[in-house]
MDAnalysis code that builds the backbone (N, CA, C; Angstrom):
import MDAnalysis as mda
import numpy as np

u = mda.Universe.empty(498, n_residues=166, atom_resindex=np.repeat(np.arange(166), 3), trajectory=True)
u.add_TopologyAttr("name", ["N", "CA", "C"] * 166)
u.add_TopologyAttr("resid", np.arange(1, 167))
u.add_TopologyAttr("resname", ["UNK", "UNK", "UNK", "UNK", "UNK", "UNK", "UNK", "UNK", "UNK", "UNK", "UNK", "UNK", "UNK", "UNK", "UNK", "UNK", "UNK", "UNK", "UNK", "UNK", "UNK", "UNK", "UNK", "UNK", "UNK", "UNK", "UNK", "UNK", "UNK", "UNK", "UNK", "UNK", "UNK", "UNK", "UNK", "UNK", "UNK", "UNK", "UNK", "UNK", "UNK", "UNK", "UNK", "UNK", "UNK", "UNK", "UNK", "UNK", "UNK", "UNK", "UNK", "UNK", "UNK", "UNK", "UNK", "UNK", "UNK", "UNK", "UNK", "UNK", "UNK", "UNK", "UNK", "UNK", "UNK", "UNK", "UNK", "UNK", "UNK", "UNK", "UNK", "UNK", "UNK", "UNK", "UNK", "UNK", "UNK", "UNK", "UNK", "UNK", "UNK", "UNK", "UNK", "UNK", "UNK", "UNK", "UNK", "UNK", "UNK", "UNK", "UNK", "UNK", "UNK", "UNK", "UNK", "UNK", "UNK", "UNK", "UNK", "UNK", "UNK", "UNK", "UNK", "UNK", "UNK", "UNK", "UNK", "UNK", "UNK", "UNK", "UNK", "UNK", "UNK", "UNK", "UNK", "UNK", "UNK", "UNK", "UNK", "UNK", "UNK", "UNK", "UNK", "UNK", "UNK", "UNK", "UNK", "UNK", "UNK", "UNK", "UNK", "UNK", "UNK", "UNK", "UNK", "UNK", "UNK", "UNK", "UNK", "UNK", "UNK", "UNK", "UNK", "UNK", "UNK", "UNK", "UNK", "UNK", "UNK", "UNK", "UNK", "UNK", "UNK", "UNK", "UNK", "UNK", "UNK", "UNK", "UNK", "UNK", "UNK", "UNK", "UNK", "UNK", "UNK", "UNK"])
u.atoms.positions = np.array([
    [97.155, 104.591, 109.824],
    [96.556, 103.303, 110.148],
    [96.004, 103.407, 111.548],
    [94.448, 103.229, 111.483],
    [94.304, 103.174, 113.162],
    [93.984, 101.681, 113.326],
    [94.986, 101.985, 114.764],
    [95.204, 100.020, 115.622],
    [93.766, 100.039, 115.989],
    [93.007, 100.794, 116.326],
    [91.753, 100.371, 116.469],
    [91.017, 99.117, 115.688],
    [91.226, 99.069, 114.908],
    [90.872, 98.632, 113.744],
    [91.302, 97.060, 113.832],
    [92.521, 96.909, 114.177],
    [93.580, 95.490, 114.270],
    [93.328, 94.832, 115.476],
    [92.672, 95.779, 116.574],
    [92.896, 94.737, 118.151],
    [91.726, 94.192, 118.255],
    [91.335, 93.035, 118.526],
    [90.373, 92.213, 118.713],
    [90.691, 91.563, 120.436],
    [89.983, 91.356, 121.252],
    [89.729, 90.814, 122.420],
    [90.403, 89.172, 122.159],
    [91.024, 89.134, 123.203],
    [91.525, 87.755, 123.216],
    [90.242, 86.569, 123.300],
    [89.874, 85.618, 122.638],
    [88.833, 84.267, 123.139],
    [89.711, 83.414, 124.075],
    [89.044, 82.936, 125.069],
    [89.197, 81.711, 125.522],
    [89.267, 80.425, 124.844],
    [89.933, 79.623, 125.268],
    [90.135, 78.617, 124.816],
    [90.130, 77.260, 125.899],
    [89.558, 76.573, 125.610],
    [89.722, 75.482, 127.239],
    [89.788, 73.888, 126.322],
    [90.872, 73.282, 126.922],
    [91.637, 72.267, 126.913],
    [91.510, 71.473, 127.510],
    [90.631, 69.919, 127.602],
    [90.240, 69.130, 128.891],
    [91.437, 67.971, 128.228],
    [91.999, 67.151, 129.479],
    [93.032, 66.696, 129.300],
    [92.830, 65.552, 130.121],
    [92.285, 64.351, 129.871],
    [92.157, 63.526, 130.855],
    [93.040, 62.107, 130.986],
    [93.890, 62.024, 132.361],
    [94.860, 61.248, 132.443],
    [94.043, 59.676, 132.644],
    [95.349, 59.078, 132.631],
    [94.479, 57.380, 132.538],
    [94.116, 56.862, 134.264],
    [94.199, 57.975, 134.776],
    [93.812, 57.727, 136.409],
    [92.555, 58.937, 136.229],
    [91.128, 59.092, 136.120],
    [90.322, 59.658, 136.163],
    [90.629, 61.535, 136.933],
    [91.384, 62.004, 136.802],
    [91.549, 63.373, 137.376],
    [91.345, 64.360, 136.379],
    [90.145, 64.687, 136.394],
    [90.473, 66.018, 135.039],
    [91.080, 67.363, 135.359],
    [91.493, 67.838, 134.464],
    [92.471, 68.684, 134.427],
    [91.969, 69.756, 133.062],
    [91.503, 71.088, 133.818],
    [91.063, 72.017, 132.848],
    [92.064, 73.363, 132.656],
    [92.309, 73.462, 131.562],
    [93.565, 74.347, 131.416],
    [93.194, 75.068, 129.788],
    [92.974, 76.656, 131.134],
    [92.891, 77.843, 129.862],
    [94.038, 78.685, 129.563],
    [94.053, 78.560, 128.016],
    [95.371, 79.329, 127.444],
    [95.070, 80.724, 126.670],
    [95.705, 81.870, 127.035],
    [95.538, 82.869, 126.208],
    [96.622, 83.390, 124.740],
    [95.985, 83.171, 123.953],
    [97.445, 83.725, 122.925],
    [96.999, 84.474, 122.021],
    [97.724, 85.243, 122.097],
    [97.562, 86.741, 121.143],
    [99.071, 86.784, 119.967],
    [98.536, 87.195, 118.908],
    [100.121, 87.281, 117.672],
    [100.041, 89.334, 117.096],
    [100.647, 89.343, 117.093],
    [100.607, 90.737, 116.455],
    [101.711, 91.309, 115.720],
    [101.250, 91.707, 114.551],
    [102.322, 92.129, 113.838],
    [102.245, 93.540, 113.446],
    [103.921, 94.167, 113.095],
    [103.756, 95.618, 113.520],
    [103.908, 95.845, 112.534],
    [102.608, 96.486, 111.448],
    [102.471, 97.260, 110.375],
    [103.870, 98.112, 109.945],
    [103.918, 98.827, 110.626],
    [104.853, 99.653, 110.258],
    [106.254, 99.289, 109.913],
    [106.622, 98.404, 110.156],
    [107.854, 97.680, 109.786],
    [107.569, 97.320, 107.961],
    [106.536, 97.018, 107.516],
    [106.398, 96.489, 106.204],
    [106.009, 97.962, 105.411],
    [105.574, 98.928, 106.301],
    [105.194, 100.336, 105.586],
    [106.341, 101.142, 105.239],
    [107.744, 101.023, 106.499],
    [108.800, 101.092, 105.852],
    [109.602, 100.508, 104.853],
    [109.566, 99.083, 104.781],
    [109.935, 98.578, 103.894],
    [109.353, 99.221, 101.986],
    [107.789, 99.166, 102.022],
    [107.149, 99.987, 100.886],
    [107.804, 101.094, 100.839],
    [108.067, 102.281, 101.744],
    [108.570, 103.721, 101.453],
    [109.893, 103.503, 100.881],
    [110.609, 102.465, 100.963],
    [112.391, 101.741, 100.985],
    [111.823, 101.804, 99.349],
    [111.199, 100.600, 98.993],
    [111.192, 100.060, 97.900],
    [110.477, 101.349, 96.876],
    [109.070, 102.021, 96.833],
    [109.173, 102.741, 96.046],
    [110.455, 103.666, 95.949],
    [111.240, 104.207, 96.560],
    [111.729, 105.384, 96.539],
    [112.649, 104.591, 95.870],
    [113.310, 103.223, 95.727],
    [114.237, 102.724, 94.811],
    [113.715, 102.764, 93.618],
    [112.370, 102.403, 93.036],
    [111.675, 102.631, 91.990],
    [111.622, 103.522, 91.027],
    [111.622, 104.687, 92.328],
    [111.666, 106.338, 91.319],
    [112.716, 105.916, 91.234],
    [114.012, 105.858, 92.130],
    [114.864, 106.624, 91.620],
    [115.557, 105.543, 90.320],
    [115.394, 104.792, 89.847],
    [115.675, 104.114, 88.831],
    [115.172, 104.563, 87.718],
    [114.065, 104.880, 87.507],
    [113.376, 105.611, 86.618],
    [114.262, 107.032, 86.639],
    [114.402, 107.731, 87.532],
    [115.201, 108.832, 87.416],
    [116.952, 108.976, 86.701],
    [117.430, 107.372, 87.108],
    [118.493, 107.368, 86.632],
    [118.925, 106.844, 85.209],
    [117.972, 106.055, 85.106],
    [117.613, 105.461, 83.692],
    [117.579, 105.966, 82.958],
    [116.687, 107.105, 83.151],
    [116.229, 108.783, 82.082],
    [117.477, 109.978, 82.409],
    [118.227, 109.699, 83.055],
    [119.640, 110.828, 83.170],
    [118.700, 112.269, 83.792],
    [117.651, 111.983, 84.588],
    [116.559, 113.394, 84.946],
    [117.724, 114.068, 85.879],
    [116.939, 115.505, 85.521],
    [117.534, 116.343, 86.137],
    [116.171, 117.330, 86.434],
    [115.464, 116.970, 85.535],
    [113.878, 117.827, 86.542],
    [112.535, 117.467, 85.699],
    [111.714, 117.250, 86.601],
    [110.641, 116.634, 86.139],
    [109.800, 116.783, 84.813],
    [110.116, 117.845, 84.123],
    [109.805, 118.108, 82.815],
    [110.777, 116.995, 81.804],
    [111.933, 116.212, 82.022],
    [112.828, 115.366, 81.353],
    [112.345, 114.116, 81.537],
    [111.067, 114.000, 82.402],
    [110.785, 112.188, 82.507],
    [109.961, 111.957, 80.884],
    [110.151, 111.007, 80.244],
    [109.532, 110.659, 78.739],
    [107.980, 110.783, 79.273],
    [106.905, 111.017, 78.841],
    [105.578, 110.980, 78.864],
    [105.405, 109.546, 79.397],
    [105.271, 108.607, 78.497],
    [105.304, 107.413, 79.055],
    [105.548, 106.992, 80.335],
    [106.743, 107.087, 81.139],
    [107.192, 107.062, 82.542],
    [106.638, 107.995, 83.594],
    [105.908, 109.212, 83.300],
    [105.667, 110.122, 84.047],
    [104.469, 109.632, 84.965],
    [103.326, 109.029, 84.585],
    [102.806, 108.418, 85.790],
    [103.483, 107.318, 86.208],
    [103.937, 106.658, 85.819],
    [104.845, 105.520, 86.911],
    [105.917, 106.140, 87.840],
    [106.445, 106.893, 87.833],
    [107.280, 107.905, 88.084],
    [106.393, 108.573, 89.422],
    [105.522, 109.156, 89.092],
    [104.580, 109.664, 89.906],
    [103.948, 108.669, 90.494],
    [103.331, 107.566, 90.522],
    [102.460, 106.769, 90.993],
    [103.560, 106.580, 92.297],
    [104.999, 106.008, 92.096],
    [105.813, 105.668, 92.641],
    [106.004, 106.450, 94.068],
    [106.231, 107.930, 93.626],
    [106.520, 109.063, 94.910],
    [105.606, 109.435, 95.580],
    [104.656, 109.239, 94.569],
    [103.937, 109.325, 95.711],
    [103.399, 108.352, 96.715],
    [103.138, 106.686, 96.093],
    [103.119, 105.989, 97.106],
    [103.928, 105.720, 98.456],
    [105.789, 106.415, 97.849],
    [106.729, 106.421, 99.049],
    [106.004, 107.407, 100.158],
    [105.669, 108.268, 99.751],
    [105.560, 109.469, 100.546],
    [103.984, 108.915, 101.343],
    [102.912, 108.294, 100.743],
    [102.169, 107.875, 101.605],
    [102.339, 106.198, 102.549],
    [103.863, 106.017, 102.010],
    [103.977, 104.613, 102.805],
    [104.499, 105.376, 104.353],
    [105.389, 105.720, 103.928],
    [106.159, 107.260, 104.909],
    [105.761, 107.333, 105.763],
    [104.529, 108.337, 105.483],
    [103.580, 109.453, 106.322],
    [103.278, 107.887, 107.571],
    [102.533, 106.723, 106.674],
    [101.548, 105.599, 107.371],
    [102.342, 105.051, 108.089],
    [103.921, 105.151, 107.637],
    [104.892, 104.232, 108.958],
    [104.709, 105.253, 110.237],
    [105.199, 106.682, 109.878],
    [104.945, 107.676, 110.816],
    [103.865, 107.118, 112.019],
    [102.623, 107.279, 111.594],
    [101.527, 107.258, 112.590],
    [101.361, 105.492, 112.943],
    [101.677, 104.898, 111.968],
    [101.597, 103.272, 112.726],
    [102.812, 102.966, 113.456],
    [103.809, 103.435, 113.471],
    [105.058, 103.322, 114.461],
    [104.358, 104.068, 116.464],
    [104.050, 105.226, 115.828],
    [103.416, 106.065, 117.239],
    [102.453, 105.509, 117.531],
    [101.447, 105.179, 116.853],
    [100.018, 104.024, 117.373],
    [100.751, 102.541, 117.622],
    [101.553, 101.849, 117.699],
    [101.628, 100.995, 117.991],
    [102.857, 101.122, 119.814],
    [103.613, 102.282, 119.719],
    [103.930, 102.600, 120.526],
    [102.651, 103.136, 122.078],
    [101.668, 103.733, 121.948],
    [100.453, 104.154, 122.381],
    [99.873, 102.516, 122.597],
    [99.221, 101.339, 121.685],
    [99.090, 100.433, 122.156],
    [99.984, 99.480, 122.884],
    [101.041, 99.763, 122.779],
    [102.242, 98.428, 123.310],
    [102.002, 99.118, 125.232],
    [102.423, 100.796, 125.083],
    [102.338, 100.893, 126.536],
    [100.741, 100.342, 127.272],
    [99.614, 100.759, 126.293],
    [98.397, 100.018, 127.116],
    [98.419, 98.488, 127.512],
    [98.405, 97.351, 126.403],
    [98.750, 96.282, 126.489],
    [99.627, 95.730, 127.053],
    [100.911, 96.030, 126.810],
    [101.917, 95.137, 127.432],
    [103.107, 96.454, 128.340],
    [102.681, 97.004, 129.009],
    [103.190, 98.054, 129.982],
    [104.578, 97.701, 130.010],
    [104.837, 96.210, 130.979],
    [106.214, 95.769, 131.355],
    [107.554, 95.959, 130.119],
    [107.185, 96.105, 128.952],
    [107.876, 95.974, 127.785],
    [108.548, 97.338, 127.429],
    [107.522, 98.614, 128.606],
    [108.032, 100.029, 127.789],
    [108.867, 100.619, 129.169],
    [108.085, 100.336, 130.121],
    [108.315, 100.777, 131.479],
    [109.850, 100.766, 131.730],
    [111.067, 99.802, 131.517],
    [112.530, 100.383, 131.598],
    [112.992, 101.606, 130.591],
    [112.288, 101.549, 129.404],
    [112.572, 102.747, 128.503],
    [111.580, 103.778, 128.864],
    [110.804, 103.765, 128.842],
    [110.111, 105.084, 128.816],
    [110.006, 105.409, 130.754],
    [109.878, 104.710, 131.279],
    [109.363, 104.991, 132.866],
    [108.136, 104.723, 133.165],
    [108.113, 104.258, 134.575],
    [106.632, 103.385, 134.356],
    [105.622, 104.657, 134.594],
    [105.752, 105.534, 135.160],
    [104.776, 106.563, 135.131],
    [104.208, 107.505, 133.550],
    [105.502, 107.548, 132.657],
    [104.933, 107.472, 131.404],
    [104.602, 106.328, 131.165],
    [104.587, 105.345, 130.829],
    [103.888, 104.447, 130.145],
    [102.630, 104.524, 130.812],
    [102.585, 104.326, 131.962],
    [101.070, 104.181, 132.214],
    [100.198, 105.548, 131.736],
    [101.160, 106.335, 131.623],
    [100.072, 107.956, 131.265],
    [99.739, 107.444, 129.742],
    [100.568, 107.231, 129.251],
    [100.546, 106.574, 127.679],
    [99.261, 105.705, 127.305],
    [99.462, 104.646, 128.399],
    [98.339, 103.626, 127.929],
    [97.088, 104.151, 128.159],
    [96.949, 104.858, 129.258],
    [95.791, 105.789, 129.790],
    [95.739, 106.027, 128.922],
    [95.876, 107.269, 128.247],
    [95.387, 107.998, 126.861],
    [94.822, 107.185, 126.042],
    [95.579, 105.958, 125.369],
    [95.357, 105.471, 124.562],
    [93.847, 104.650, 124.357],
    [93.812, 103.986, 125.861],
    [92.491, 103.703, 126.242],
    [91.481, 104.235, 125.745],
    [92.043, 105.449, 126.869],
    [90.418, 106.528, 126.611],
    [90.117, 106.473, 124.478],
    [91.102, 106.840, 124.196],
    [91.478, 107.033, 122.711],
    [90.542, 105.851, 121.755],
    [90.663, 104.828, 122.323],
    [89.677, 103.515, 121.765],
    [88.369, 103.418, 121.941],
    [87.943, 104.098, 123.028],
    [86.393, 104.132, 123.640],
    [85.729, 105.190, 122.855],
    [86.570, 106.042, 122.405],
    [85.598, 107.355, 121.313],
    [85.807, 106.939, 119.739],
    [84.856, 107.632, 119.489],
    [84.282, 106.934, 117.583],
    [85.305, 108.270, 116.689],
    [85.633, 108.943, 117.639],
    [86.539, 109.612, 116.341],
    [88.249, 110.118, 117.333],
    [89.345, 110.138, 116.866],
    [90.080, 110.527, 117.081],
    [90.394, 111.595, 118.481],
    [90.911, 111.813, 119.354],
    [90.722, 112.967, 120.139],
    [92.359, 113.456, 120.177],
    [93.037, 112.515, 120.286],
    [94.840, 112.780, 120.253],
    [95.124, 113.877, 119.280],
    [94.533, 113.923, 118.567],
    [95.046, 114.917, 117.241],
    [95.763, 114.023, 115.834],
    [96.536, 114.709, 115.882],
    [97.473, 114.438, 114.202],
    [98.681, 114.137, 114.617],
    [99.581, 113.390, 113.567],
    [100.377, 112.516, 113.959],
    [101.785, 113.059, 114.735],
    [101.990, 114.899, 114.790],
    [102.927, 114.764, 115.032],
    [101.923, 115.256, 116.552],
    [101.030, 115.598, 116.510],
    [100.312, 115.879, 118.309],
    [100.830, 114.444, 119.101],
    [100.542, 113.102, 118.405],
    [101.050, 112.204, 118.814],
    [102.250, 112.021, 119.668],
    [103.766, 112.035, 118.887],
    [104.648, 112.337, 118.900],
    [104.925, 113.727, 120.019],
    [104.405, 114.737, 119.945],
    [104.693, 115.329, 120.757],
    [103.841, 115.085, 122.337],
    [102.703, 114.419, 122.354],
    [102.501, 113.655, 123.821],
    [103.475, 112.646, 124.286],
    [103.767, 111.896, 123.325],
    [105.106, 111.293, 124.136],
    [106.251, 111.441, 124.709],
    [106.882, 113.200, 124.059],
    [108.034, 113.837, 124.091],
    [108.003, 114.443, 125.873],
    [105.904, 115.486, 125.336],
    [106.130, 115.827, 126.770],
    [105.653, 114.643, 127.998],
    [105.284, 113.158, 127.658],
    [105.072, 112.424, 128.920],
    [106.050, 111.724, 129.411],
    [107.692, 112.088, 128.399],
    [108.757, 111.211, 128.995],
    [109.632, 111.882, 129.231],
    [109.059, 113.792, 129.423],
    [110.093, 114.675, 130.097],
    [110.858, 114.760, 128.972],
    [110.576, 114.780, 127.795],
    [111.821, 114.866, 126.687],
    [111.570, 116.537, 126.003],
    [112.332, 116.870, 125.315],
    [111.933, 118.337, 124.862],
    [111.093, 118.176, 123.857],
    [109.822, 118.677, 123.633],
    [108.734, 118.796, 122.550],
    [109.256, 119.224, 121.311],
    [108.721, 119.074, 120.449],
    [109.081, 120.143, 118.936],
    [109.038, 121.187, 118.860],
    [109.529, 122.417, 118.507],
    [109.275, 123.637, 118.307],
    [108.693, 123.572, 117.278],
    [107.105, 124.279, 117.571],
    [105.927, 124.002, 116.252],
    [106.475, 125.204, 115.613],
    [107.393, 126.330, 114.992],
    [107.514, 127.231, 114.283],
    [108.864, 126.814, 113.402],
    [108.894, 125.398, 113.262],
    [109.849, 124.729, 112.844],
    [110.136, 123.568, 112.300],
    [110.700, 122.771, 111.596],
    [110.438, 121.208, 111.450],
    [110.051, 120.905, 112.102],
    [109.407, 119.687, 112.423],
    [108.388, 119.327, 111.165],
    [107.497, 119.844, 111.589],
    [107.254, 120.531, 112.530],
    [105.343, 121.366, 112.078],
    [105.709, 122.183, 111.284],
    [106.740, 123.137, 111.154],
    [106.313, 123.957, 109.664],
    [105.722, 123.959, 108.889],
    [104.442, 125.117, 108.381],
    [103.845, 124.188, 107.209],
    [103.022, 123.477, 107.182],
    [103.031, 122.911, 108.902],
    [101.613, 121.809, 108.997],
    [100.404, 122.690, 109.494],
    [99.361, 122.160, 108.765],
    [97.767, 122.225, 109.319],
    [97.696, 121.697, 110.539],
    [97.443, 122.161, 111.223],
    [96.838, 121.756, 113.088],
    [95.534, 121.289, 113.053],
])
């Protein structure tokens, strides 16, 4: 999921408020709501994977050649939607982490440190101003945060890059 996509510029709003003694009074309010995808993308990866596995237990499976014909795309439709709810919590959890430090700094700065966060939001910035991706892939993500909060990186010859395309 790119947040690109979700952040819109705050509008103004102006409020004239006039008391019964002639003083006007102009008062601008900013309000922004945001909700974090990824919380409901986990929830989907939760719920299919209960799906299969009901279907799995229902049918007494023990390997995918034992699902009835009938069930085998529902079965499948299922795992695989877990596995792409998954992957999408993955990168909308780290993109929303990347926007929270740009936007709202004060919120990351006791956990992460304010010198990472601000390196964070930096990136992320720049990251919004270009028409295609420059961060990389989701675990490049993940591993800019590891090395901007002094934490130990992944060993790419190992979970989870194993295996992965760069």
């Amino acid at each position: 999921m790119n947040e690109r996509e979700d952040h819109q510029e705050p509008n103004e709003v102006t409020i004239r408020v006039e008391a019964s003694h002639t003083l006007p009074l102009t008062v601008s309010l900013s309000l922004s709501v945001k909700s974090q995808l990824s919380h409901h993308l986990l929830w989907s990866a939760s719920h299919f994977s209960q799906l299969t596995k009901h279907i799995e237990l229902e049918n007494r499976l023990t390997a995918w050649q034992d699902i009835p014909e009938g069930a085998r795309y529902e079965h499948r439709s299922y795992v695989i939607s877990g596995i792409l709810a998954s992957t999408t919590f993955l990168e909308s959890t780290i993109n929303d982490l990347y926007a929270e430090a740009r936007d709202t700094p004060n919120r990351l700065t006791p956990v992460l440190g304010e010198e990472s966060t601000k390196w964070i939001g930096v990136l992320w910035s720049r990251e919004r101003d270009r028409a295609s991706s420059s961060i990389g892939s989701i675990l490049e993500k993940y591993q800019l945060v590891l090395e901007a909060t002094g934490k130990t990186p992944f060993q790419t010859n190992i979970l989870p890059y194993q295996g992965q395309v760069m």
